[in-house]
SERO-4910 file (N, C-alpha, C, O; in steps of 0.05 Angstrom, whole numbers):
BEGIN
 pado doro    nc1    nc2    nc3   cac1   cac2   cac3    cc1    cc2    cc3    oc1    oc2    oc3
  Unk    A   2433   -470   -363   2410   -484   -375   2390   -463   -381   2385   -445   -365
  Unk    A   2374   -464   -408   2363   -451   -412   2333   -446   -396   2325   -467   -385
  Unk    A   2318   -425   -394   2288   -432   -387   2271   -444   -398   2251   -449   -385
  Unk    A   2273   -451   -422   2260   -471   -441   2254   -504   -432   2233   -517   -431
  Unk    A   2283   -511   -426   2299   -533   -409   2282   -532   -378   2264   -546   -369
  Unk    A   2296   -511   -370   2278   -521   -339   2249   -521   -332   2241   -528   -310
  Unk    A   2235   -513   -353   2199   -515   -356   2195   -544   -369   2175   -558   -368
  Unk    A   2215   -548   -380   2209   -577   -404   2213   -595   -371   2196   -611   -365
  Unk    A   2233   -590   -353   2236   -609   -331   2207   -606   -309   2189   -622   -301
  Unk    A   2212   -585   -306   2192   -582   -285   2175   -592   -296   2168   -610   -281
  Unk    A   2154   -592   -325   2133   -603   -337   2133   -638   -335   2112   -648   -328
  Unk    A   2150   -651   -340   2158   -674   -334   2154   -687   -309   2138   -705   -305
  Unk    A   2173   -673   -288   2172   -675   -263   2140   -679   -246   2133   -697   -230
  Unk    A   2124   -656   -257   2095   -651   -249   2074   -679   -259   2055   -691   -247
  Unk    A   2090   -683   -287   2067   -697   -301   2068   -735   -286   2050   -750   -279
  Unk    A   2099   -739   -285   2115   -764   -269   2097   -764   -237   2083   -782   -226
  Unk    A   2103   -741   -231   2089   -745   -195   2063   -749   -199   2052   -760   -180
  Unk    A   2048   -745   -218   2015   -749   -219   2007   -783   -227   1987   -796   -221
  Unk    A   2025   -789   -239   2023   -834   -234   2029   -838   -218   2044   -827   -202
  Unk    A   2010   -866   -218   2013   -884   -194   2040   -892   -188   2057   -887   -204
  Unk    A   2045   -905   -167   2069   -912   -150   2099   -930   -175   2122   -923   -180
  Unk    A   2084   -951   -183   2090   -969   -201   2100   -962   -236   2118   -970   -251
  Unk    A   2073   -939   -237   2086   -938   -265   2111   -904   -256   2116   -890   -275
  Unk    A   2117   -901   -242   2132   -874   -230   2163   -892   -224   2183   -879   -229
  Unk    A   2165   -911   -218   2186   -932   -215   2187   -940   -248   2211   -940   -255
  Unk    A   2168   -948   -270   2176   -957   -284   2190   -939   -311   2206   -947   -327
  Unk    A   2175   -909   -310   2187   -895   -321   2213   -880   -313   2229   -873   -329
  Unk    A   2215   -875   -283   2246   -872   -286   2267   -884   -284   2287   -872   -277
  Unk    A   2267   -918   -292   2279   -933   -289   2285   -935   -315   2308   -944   -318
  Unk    A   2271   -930   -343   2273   -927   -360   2292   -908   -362   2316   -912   -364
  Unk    A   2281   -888   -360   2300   -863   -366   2330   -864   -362   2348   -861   -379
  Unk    A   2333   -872   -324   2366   -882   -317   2375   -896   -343   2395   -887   -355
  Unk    A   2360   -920   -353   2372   -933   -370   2385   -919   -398   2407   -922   -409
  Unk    A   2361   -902   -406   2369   -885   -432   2393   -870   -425   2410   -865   -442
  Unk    A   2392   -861   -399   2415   -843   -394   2445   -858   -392   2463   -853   -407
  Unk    A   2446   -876   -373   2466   -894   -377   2477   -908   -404   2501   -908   -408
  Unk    A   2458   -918   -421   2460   -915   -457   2476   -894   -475   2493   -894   -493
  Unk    A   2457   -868   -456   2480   -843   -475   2508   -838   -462   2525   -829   -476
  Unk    A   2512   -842   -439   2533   -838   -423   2557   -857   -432   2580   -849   -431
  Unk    A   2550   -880   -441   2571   -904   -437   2576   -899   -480   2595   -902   -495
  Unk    A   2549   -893   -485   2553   -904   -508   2546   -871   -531   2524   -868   -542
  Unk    A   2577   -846   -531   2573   -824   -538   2567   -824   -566   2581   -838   -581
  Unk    A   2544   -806   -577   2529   -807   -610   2564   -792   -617   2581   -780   -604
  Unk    A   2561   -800   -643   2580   -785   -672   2561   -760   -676   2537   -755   -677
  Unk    A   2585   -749   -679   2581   -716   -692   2554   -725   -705   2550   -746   -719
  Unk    A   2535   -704   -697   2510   -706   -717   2482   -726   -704   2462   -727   -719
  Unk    A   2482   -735   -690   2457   -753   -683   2459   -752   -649   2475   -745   -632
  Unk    A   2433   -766   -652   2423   -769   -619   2423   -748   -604   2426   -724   -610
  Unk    A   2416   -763   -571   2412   -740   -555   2445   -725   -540   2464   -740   -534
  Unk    A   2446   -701   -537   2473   -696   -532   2474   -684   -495   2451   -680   -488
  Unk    A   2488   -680   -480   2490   -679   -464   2503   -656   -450   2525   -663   -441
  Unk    A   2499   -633   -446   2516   -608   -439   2514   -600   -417   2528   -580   -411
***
């Protein structure tokens, strides 16, 4: 993984722990979801987010 990648996480990570209780549950429940989305459901050559 690049260092680009793990500053883009850690920046995330930092910004997620600074909300409240509620909306910290509701955004990464989102996310699981997006992720489960790309997992089940793989983009065609050329689009979306890709996974390496």
């Amino acid at each position: 993984m690049s260092e680009e990648k793990r500053q883009l996480i850690r920046d995330v990570t930092t910004r997620i722990n600074k909300l409240p209780e509620d909306k910290k549950h509701y955004i990464l429940g989102y996310m699981n979801g997006v992720a489960d989305t790309v997992e089940s459901n793989p983009q065609k050559k050329g689009g979306g987010m890709e996974r390496k």
